[in-house]
C-alpha positions in Angstrom: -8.0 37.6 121.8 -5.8 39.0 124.0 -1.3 39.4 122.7 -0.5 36.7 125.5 -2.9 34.1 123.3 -1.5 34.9 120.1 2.0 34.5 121.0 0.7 31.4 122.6 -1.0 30.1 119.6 2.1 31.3 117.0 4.0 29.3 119.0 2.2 26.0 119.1 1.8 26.6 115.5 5.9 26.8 115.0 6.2 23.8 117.2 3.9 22.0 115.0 5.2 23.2 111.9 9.1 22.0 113.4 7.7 18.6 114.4 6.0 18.3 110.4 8.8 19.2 109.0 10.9 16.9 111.2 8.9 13.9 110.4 9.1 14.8 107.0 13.4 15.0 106.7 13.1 11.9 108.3 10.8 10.4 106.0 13.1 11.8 102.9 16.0 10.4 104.4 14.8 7.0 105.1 13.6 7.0 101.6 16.6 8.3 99.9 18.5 5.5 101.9 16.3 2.6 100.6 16.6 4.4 96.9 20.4 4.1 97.6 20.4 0.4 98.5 18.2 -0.4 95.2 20.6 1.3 93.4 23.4 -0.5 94.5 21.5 -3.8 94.1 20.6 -3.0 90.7 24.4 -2.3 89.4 25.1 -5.4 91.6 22.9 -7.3 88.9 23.9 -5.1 85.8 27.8 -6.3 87.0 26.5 -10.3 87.3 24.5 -9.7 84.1 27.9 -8.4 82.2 30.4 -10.7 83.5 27.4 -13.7 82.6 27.4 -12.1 78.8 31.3 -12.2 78.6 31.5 -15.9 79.9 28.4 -16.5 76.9 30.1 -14.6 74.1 33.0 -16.6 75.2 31.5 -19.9 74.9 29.5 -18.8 71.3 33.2 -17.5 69.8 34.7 -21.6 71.0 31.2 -23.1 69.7 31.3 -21.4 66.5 35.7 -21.7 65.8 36.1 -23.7 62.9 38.0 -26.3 64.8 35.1 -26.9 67.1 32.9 -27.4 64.0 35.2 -29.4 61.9 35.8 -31.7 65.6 32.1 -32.0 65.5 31.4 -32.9 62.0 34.3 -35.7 62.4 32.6 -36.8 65.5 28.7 -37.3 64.7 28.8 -37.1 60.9 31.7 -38.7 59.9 32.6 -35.9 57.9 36.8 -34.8 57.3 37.7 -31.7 55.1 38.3 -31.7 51.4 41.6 -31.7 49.9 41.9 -30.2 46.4 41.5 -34.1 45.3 38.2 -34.1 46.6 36.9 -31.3 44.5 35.3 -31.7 41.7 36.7 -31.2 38.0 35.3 -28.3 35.9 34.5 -30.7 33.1 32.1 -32.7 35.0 30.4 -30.2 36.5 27.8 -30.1 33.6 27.0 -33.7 34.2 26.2 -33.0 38.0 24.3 -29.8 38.1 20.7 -29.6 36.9 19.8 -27.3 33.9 19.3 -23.7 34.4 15.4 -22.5 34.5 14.2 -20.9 31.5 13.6 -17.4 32.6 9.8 -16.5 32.5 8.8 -13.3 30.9 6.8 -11.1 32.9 3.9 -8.9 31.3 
Protein backbone atom coordinates (compact mmCIF):
# COMPACT_ATOMS: atom_id res chain seq x y z
CA UNK A 1 0.00 0.00 0.00
CA UNK A 2 1.43 2.77 -1.40
CA UNK A 3 1.57 6.69 1.10
CA UNK A 4 -1.05 8.19 -1.51
CA UNK A 5 -3.56 5.22 -0.15
CA UNK A 6 -2.95 5.62 3.34
CA UNK A 7 -3.47 9.30 3.43
CA UNK A 8 -6.50 8.40 1.31
CA UNK A 9 -7.84 5.90 3.72
CA UNK A 10 -6.86 8.14 7.08
CA UNK A 11 -8.86 10.53 5.62
CA UNK A 12 -12.04 8.74 4.89
CA UNK A 13 -11.57 7.29 8.28
CA UNK A 14 -11.50 11.09 9.90
CA UNK A 15 -14.47 12.00 7.70
CA UNK A 16 -16.21 9.07 9.12
CA UNK A 17 -15.24 9.50 12.47
CA UNK A 18 -16.47 13.60 12.12
CA UNK A 19 -19.84 12.48 10.60
CA UNK A 20 -20.20 9.70 13.92
CA UNK A 21 -19.44 12.01 16.07
CA UNK A 22 -21.71 14.62 14.47
CA UNK A 23 -24.69 12.39 14.56
CA UNK A 24 -23.99 11.62 17.87
CA UNK A 25 -23.91 15.66 19.37
CA UNK A 26 -26.98 15.80 17.64
CA UNK A 27 -28.44 12.92 19.08
CA UNK A 28 -27.24 14.24 22.74
CA UNK A 29 -28.72 17.43 22.11
CA UNK A 30 -31.98 16.36 20.87
CA UNK A 31 -32.11 14.28 23.93
CA UNK A 32 -31.01 16.65 26.47
CA UNK A 33 -33.83 19.05 24.92
CA UNK A 34 -36.60 16.48 25.44
CA UNK A 35 -34.99 15.76 29.11
CA UNK A 36 -35.43 19.58 29.52
CA UNK A 37 -39.07 19.71 28.46
CA UNK A 38 -39.97 16.65 30.98
CA UNK A 39 -38.36 18.51 33.50
CA UNK A 40 -40.24 21.50 33.13
CA UNK A 41 -43.46 19.43 32.78
CA UNK A 42 -42.79 17.71 35.86
CA UNK A 43 -42.26 20.95 38.18
CA UNK A 44 -45.34 22.21 36.14
CA UNK A 45 -47.20 19.22 38.04
CA UNK A 46 -45.21 19.36 41.40
CA UNK A 47 -46.45 23.43 41.29
CA UNK A 48 -50.43 22.16 40.41
CA UNK A 49 -49.89 19.41 42.94
CA UNK A 50 -48.82 22.12 45.77
CA UNK A 51 -51.12 24.83 45.08
CA UNK A 52 -54.06 21.68 45.07
CA UNK A 53 -52.55 20.62 48.73
CA UNK A 54 -52.87 24.33 49.99
CA UNK A 55 -56.47 24.74 48.67
CA UNK A 56 -57.13 20.99 50.61
CA UNK A 57 -55.39 21.88 53.85
CA UNK A 58 -57.39 24.85 53.57
CA UNK A 59 -60.68 23.24 53.21
CA UNK A 60 -59.63 20.35 56.21
CA UNK A 61 -58.52 23.51 58.75
CA UNK A 62 -62.62 25.25 57.82
CA UNK A 63 -64.08 21.49 57.99
CA UNK A 64 -62.49 20.68 61.23
CA UNK A 65 -62.98 24.69 63.04
CA UNK A 66 -65.09 24.28 65.89
CA UNK A 67 -67.66 26.52 64.48
CA UNK A 68 -68.08 24.35 61.41
CA UNK A 69 -68.64 21.42 63.72
CA UNK A 70 -70.82 22.98 66.28
CA UNK A 71 -72.94 24.50 62.80
CA UNK A 72 -73.11 20.93 61.86
CA UNK A 73 -74.16 19.23 65.02
CA UNK A 74 -76.98 22.00 65.32
CA UNK A 75 -77.99 21.27 61.83
CA UNK A 76 -78.31 17.25 61.39
CA UNK A 77 -78.24 16.37 65.10
CA UNK A 78 -80.06 18.78 66.81
CA UNK A 79 -77.32 19.13 69.08
CA UNK A 80 -76.43 23.01 70.95
CA UNK A 81 -73.41 23.33 73.45
CA UNK A 82 -73.64 22.91 77.16
CA UNK A 83 -73.76 25.64 79.46
CA UNK A 84 -72.42 25.02 83.03
CA UNK A 85 -76.32 24.19 83.79
CA UNK A 86 -76.18 21.47 81.61
CA UNK A 87 -73.39 19.64 83.41
CA UNK A 88 -73.86 17.37 85.67
CA UNK A 89 -73.52 17.71 89.59
CA UNK A 90 -70.73 15.84 91.38
CA UNK A 91 -73.14 14.17 93.68
CA UNK A 92 -74.93 12.39 91.08
CA UNK A 93 -72.38 11.20 89.35
CA UNK A 94 -72.26 7.88 91.38
CA UNK A 95 -75.80 7.26 90.44
CA UNK A 96 -74.96 7.55 86.56
CA UNK A 97 -71.63 5.81 86.13
CA UNK A 98 -71.39 2.09 86.23
CA UNK A 99 -69.16 0.44 89.04
CA UNK A 100 -65.51 0.14 88.54
CA UNK A 101 -64.19 -3.56 87.42
CA UNK A 102 -62.65 -5.46 90.11
CA UNK A 103 -59.08 -5.59 89.02
CA UNK A 104 -58.06 -9.31 88.09
CA UNK A 105 -54.89 -10.59 89.54
CA UNK A 106 -52.47 -11.94 87.08
CA UNK A 107 -50.25 -15.04 87.92
Amino acid sequence: MGKAQLIRALQIAAGILVVVLVVGLYKAKSDASKAEAHVRQLHQEISETEASNRALNAEIAHLESPAHVQELAQQHLDVTPGGQSAALPESSMASRLPAPRERQSHP
